[in-house]
N, C-alpha and C positions, 0 to 999 in steps of 0.2 A: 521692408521686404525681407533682410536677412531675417528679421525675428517670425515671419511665416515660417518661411523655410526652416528654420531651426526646430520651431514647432510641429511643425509638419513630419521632419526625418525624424523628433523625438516620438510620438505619439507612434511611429512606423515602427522604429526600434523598439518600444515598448511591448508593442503586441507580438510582433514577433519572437520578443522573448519571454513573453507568457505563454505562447503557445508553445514554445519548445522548453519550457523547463521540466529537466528531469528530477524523478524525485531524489530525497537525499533520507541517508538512514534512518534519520530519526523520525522518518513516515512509516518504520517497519514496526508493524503489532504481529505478535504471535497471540491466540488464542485459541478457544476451545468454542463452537459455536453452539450454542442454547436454543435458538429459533431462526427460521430466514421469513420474514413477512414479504408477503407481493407488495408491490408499491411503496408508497412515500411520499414523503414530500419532493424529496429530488427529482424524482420522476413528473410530480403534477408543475412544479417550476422549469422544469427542462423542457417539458411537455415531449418526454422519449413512451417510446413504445411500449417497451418492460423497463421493471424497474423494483428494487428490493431493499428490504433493514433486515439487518444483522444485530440481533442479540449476542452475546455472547454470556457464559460463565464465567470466566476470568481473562484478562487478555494484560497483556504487557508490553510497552513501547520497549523494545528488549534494546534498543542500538543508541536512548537518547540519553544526554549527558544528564547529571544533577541538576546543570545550570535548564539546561533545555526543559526538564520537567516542569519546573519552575517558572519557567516562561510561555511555553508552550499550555492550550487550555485545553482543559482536559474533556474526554467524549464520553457525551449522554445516549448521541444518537449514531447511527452507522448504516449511509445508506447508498447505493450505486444505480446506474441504470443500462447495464446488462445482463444476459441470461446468466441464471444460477441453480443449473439445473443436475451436477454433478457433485453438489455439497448436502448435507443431511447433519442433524443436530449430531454431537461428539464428536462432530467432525474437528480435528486440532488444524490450523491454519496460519500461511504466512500471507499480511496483508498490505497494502500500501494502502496507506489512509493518509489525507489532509482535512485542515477546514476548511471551508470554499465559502461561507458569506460571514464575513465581520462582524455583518449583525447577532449571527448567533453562530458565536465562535465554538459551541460545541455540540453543531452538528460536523459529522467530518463524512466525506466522501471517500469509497474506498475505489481506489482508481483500480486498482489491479489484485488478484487473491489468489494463492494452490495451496493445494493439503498439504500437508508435513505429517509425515508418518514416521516410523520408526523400524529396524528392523536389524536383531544382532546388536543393539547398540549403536547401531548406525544412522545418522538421520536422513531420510530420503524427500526431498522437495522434488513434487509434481510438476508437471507445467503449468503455468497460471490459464485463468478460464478467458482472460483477457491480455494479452501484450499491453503494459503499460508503454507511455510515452519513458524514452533510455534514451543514453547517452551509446552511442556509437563510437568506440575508442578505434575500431578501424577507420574510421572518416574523418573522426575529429569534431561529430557532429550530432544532431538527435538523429534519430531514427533506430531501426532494427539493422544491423549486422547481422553477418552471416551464419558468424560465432555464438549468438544469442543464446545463454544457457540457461535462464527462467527470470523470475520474480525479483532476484538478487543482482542482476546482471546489468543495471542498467543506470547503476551510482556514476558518479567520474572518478573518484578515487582509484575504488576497487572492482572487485570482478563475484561474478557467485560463488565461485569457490572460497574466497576470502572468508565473507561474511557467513555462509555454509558452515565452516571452520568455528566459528568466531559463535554461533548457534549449538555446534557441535559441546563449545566447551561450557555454558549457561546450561546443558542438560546432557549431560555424558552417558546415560541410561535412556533404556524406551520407560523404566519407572521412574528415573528424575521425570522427564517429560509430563508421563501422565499424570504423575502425582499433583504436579506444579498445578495443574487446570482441573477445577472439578465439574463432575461428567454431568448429565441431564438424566434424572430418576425417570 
């Protein structure tokens, strides 16, 4: 009987903390996007309403270690399924991507996406077109806070201005930036 019950609370805990795991840096790609396709595969396994791939021109896991490069498998495919109806090819972007089946570890799903522009030198992150699943540091918990200031906001470490920062110094120009990514002829 104890080992139901042991099984039972574990398989509880389990999901519940798949369903609240927040992302972690090294989910963060910047990029330049090259095409947006309707649909996908994620969509026809999800069986969601809408649903999109993301080409890109060049993209970069800007936040993951050596080791993590390394370890981590790298992306063929890039696909979500919510509306993406405020991005357009050159658009340069910050992304939260993972891989979502084992089986084929490089396709990655992008849970959450905003523009990143530029302006004076300055970098300016948009709202994302989706609130990702964050870590709420007023609660101590997942969810959205009050405080909630984008894309970057939702690590447990740090905060968006951190990481903002942290972006600010990997392209200290609007021509570092755009250089870094090439554009869509």
């Amino acid at each position: 009987m104890k080992t139901i019950c042991f099984a039972i609370l574990s398989v509880s805990l389990i999901s519940t903390a798949e369903a609240c795991m927040p992302p972690i840096p090294a989910d963060v790609l910047v990029g330049r996007i090259a095409s947006i396709e309707k649909g996908g595969e994620l969509q026809r396994e999800s069986q969601a309403k809408q649903g999109f791939g993301l080409k890109f021109t060049d993209y970069h896991w800007v936040f993951r270690t050596w080791r993590q490069r390394l370890i981590l498998p790298s992306a063929q495919r890039f696909e979500s399924v919510f509306a993406i109806t405020s991005l357009k090819s050159n658009d340069i972007v910050v992304a939260l991507a993972s891989y979502y089946d084992g089986g084929k570890p490089h396709n990655y799903r992008i849970d959450s996406v905003a523009k990143l522009t530029c302006q004076n030198n300055q970098l300016i992150l948009q709202k994302p077109l989706v609130i990702p699943v964050s870590w709420n540091r007023q609660q101590q918990r997942c969810g959205i806070g009050q405080n909630y200031s984008g894309i970057l906001d939702g690590f447990i470490d740090n905060n968006q201005a951190y990481y903002l920062a942290k972006l600010q110094q990997k392209y200290p120009t609007c021509a570092a930036l755009e250089k870094t990514f090439a554009t869509v002829k």
